[in-house]
VOVEXKOL-434762 format. One record per atom (N, C-alpha, C, O): z, y, x. Coordinates in steps of 0.001 Angstrom, whole numbers, padded with zeros to 6 digits, always signed. Example, Ala and Ser with C-alpha at 12.3 -4.5 7.8 and 13.67 -1.06 7.14 Angstrom:
! residues 2
+007800-005690+013190+007800-004500+012300+007800-003300+013200+008465-003319+014236+007080-002250+012850+007140-001060+013670+007870+000030+012900+008039+001138+013409
! end
This chain:
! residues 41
+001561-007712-031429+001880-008704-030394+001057-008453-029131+001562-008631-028023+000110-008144-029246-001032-007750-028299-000499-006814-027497-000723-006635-026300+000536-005963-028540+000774-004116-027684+001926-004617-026095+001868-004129-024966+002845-005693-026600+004201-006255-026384+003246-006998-024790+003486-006712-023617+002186-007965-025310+001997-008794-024048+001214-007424-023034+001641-007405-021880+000418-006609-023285-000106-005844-022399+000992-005151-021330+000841-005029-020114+002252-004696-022223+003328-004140-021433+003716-004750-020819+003995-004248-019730+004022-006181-020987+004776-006710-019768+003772-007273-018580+004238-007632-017499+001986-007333-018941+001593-007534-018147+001874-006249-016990+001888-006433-015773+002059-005120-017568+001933-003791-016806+002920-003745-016375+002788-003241-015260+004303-004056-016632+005591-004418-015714+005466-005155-014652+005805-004822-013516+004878-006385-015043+005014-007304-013908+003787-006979-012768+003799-007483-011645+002961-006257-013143+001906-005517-011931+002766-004588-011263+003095-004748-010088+003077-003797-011839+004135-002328-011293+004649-002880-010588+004143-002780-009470+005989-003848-010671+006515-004550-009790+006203-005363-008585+006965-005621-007653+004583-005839-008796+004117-006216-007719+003838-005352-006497+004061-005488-005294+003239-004367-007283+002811-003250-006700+003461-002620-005788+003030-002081-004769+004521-002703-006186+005813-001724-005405+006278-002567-004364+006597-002129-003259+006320-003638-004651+007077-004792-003822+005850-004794-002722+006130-004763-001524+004495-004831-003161+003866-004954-002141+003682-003770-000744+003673-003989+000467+003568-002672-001404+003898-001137-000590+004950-000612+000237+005027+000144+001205+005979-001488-000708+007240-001398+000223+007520-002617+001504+008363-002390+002372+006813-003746+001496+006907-004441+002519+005860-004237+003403+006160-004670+004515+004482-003631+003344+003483-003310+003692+004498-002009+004858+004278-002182+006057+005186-001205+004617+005702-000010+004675+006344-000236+005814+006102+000329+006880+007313-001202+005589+008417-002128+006026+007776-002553+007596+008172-002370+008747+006894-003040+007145+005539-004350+008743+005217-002599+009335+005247-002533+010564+005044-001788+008906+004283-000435+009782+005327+000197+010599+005148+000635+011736+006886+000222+009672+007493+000610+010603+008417-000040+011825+008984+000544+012749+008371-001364+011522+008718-002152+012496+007896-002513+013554+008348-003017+014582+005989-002148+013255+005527-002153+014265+005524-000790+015056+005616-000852+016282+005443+000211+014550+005651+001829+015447+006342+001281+016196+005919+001129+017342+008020+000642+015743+009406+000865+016312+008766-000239+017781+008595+000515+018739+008535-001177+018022+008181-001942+018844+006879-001629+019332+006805-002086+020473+005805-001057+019003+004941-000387+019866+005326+001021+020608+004637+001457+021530+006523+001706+020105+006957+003011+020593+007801+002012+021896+007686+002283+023091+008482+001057+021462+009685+000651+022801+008591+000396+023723+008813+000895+024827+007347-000294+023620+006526-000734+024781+006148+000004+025728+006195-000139+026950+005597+001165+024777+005345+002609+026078+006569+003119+026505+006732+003554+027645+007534+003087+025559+008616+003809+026707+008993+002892+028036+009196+003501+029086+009068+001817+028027+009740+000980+028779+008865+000733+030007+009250-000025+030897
! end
């Protein structure tokens, strides 16, 4: 039972994980995209 709860603790981290990197990812390239328009303009 022990083996069962460790795995899904490790699912539900993974998933955080990813979710967090990918919106982290997400905020970097939407700021380039709007710090690149500032200097061009």
């Amino acid at each position: 039972m022990d083996s069962k709860k460790w795995q899904l603790w490790l699912k539900r981290t993974g998933w955080v994980g990813f979710l967090f990197f990918l919106i982290k990812g997400i905020v970097w390239l939407v700021l380039f995209y709007f710090a690149g328009k500032a200097v061009v303009e």
